[in-house]
N, C-alpha and C positions, 0 to 999 in steps of 0.2 A: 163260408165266407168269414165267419169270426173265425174259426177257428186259422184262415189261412193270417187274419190281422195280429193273431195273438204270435205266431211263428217269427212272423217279419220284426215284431217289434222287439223279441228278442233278440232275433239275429242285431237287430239293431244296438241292443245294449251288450252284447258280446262285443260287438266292433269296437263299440266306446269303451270299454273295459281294456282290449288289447292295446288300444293308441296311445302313443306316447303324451304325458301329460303335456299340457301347452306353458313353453314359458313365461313365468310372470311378467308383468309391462314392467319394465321400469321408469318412473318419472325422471327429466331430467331436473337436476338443482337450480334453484331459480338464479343461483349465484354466477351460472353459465349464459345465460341470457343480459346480463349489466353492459353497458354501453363501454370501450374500452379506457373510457376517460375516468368513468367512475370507479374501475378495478384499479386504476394508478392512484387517486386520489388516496383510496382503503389503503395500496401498499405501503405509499410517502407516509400515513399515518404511525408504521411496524415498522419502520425502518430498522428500528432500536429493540426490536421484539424477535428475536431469532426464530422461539419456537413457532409463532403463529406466523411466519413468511416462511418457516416449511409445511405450516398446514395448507396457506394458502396457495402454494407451488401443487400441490398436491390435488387441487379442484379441479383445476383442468387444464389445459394447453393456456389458453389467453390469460388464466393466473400466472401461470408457473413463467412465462415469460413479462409478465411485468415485473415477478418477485427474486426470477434468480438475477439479474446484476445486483440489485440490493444483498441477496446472503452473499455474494463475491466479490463487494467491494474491497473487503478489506482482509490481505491476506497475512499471518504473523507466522513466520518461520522460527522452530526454536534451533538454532545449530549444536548446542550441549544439550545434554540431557536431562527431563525435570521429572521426577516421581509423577507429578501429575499429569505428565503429557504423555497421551498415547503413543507408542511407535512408530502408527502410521502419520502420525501430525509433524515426525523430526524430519529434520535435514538427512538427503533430499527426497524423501519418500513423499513428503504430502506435494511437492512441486512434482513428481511423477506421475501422480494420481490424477491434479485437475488438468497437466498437460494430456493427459489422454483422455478425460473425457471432455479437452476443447473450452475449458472454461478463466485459461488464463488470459485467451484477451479481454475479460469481464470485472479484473483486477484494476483496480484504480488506485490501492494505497498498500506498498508492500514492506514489511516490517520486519526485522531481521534483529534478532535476538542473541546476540556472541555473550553471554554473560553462564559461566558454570552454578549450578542447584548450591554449590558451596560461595557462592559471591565472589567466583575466581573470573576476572576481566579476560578472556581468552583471547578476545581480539578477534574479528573477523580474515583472513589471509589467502590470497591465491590457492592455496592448497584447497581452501573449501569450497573452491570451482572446478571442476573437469570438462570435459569437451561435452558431455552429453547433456550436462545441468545445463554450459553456455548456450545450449542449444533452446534448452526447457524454457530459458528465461529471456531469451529472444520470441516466445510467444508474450510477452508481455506488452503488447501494441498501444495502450491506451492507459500505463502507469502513469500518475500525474503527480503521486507524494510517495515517496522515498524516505525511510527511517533506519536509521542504521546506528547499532551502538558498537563503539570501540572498534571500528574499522581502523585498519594499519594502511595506512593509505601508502605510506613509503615503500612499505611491501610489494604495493600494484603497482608503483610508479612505469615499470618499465613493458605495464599488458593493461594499462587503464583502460583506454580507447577499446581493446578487446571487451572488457569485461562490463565496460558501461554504454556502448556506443549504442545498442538499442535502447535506452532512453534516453537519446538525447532529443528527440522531435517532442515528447509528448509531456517532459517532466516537467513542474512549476513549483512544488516547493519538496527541501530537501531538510533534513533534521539528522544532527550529528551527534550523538552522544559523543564525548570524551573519544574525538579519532587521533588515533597516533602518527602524528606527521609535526615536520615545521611548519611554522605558516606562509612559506612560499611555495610550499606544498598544497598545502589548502586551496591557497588561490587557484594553482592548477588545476586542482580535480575538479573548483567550482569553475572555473573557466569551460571546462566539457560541457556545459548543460546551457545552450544558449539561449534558452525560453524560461531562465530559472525568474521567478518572481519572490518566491517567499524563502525565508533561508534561518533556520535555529541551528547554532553554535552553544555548543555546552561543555565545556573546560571542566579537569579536573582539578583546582589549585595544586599547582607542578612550579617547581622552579625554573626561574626564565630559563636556566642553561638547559633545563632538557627537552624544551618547546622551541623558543624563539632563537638558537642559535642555528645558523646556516654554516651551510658545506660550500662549498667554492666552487661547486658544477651548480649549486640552485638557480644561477639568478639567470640560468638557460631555462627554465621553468618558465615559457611564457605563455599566459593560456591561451587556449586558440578560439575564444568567443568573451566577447562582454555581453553577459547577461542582462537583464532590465535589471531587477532589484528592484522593481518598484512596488511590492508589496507589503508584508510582514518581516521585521527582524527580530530574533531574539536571541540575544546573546548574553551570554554569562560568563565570570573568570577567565576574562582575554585582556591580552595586553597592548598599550598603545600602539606596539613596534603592527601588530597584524593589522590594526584599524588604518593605519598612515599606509600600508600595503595592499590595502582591501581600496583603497581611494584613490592611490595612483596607479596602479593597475587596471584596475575599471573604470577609470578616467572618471568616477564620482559615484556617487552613490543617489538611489533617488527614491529610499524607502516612505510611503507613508505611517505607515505605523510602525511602533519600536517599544521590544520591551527590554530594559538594560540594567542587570543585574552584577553589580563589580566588575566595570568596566573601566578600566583603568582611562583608557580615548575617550568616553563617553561624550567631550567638548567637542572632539573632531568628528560624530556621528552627528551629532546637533550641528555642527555649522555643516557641514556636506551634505545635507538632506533639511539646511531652514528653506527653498524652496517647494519642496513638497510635503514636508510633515504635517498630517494631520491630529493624530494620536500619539503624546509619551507615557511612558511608566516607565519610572528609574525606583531603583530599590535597593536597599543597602541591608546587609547582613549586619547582623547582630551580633556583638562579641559572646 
């Protein structure tokens, strides 16, 4: 009888020997169990913290959806090319990329860079659209600021509506570095965005003749929406003729805050907006 105990208990440790080792438990992170209100509170904290809202994306499903519209709020396209920008970040390869992995309608503020690594003004122009980008940039469903430098806006006059018409539902403010147009020009393209509330104009000091003079077919330019305007203005190096155009076209203006930087009308934005101004700042350059 021992001797049949001492058999079995080897067979016994023979078995345990050949069996596949058991796999370790793994704990789950205590960071996976937080209530979903406290995982947004943490991410509103990062907003500003790139690295640590890809860590946190990285935790687990209920991070990684609190934290990706935060890294894809904000998208900057370079159209020229910069030593320091990756390949895949230029025009239109990184607008390729997050249309296919579905993350451009997560885009809320998109940024367009027309300026050359040599400080050559390239200009933004129809050419640097094709059918397939119209297409890419038509996922764009929930844009709400718009930044663009050096857009030739006279360029698009005759495919605006093509190239802007998916955001006009969703857009409320728009920022123009130095665009290349008249300003009855202007009016039009800001006529396209009929939910526009907040609006920056930034001149380049140009002589009237090559800004403010009109062509004889402009004043068929009628835009086809008055926007509120009743947000944020900031305007710089404009001249009265665009402010007295900007007033009777959209039947007035009704910005609360204003910030006015050599402005030649500067009197005509103050009296067209003293029923809602809340906040000025005017400021004068320095010889």
């Amino acid at each position: 009888m021992q001797v049949w105990h001492r058999s079995l208990a080897r067979i016994r440790r023979m078995r345990s020997a050949d069996a596949p080792p058991e796999a370790p438990t793994t704990r789950s992170s205590p960071a996976m169990g937080f209530p979903l209100e406290i995982v947004e509170m943490i991410i509103v904290h990062l907003i500003y913290d790139i690295r640590s809202l890809l860590a946190c994306s990285l935790t687990c499903s209920s991070w990684y959806i609190a934290a990706v519209a935060h890294l894809h709020h904000t998208l900057t396209i370079h159209t020229h090319p910069y030593p320091w920008v990756p390949r895949e970040k230029m025009w239109p390869r990184l607008l390729v990329h997050l249309h296919k992995l579905g993350l451009l309608p997560l885009v809320k503020k998109l940024r367009a860079r027309c300026e050359s690594y040599y400080g050559v003004r390239e200009g933004c122009f129809p050419e640097t659209f094709h059918r397939d980008t119209l297409h890419q940039l038509s996922s764009l469903a929930n844009l709400q600021e718009l930044v663009i430098d050096y857009l030739n806006i006279s360029e698009f006059i005759p495919s605006l509506q093509q190239h802007s018409g998916h955001f006009l539902p969703t857009l409320r403010s728009l920022v123009l570095q130095e665009p290349k147009c008249s300003r009855r020009q202007i009016i039009y393209f800001l006529g396209l965005f009929q939910h526009l509330e907040d609006l920056t104009l930034l001149f380049a000091p140009v002589p009237p003749s090559d800004f403010q003079g009109e062509s004889t077919n402009e004043p068929t330019l009628t835009p086809f929406f008055t926007p509120p305007l009743r947000g944020r203005l900031t305007m710089r190096d404009s001249g009265v003729e665009l402010v007295k155009d900007m007033i009777s076209l959209f039947g007035g203006l009704r910005f609360r805050y204003m910030d006015i930087i050599e402005v030649d009308g500067a009197w005509l934005l103050l009296d067209a907006c003293a029923g809602t101004l809340e906040t000025l700042r005017l400021y004068h350059k320095c010889a």
